[in-house]
C-alpha positions in Angstrom: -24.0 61.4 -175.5 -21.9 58.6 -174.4 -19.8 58.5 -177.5 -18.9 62.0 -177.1 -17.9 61.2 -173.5 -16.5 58.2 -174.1 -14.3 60.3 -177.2 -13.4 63.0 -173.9 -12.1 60.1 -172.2 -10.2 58.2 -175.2 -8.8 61.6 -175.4 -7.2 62.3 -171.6 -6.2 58.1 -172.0 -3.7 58.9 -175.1 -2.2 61.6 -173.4 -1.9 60.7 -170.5 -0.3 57.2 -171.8 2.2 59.6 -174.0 3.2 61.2 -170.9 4.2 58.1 -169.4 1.1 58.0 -166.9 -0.2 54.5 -167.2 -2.2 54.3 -164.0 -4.2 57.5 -165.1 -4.0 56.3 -168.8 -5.9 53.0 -167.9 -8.6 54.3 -165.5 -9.8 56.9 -168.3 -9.2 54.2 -170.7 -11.5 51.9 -169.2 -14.1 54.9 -168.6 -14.2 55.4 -172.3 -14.4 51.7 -172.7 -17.7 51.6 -170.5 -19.6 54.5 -171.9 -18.9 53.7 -175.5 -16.4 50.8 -176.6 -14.1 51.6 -180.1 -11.3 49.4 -181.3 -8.9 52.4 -181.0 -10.1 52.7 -177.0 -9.2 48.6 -176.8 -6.5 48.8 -178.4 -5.2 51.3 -176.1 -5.9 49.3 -172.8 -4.1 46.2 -174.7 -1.1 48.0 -175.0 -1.5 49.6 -171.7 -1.7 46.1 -170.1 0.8 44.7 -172.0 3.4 47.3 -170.6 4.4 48.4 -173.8 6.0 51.8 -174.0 4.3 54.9 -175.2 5.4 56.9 -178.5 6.9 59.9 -176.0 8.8 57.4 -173.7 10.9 55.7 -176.9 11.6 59.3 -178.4 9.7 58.7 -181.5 6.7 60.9 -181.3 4.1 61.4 -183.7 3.5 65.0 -185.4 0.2 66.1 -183.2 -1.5 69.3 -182.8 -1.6 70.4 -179.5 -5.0 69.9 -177.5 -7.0 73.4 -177.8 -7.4 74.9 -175.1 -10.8 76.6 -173.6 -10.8 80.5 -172.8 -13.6 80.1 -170.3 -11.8 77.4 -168.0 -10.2 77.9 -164.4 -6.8 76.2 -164.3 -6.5 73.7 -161.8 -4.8 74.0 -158.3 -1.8 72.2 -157.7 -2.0 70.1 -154.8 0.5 70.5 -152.1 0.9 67.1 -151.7 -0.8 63.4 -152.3 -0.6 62.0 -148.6 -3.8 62.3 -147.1 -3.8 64.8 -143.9 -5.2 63.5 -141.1 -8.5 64.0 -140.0 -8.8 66.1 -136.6 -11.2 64.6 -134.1 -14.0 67.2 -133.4 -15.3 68.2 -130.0 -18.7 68.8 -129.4 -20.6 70.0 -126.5 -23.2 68.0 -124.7 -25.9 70.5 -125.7 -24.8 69.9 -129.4 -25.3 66.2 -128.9 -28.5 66.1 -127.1 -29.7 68.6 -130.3 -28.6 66.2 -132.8 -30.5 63.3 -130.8 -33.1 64.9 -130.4 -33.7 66.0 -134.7 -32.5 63.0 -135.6 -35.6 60.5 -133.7 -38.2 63.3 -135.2 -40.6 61.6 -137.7 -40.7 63.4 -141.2 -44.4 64.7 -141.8 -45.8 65.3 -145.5 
């Protein structure tokens, strides 16, 4: 089971290193070092440490199927942005607080 994962993450490491996304290409490189370690996996996060440039980023790419794709997935969401939104600062009632008190010094019974 690991291997296979560790495979899935190999996977999402080389492409995302093609694409010239090292910081992504490193976490999920490391992942697939920790479930399951190859010498294609460290040889990855050698080259990824070393700053070398991927195949895509010189111009000379290799001949490579494309990924297949899965009929039964969603597509994910862009994100409208990266910055973090601020967290609002919730109000609460006095009742509300004395209810939370007052559940949260009950004793759990079996």
């Amino acid at each position: 089971m690991n291997a296979e994962g560790a495979e899935s993450a190999f996977a999402i490491a080389q492409r995302s290193y093609d694409s010239g996304d090292t910081d992504k290409a490193l976490r999920f490189c490391k992942k697939s070092i920790s479930l399951h370690s190859t010498p294609q996996a460290i040889a990855l996060l050698a080259k990824i440490e070393s700053g070398a440039p991927s195949s895509s980023a010189t111009g000379t790419s290799s001949a490579r199927a494309p990924p297949a794709t899965n009929p039964f997935t969603r597509p994910t969401p862009a994100r409208k942005s990266s910055a973090p939104e601020p967290a609002a600062k919730r109000e609460y009632t006095a009742d509300q607080v004395a209810m939370v008190k007052r559940v949260r010094t009950c004793r759990v019974t079996e």
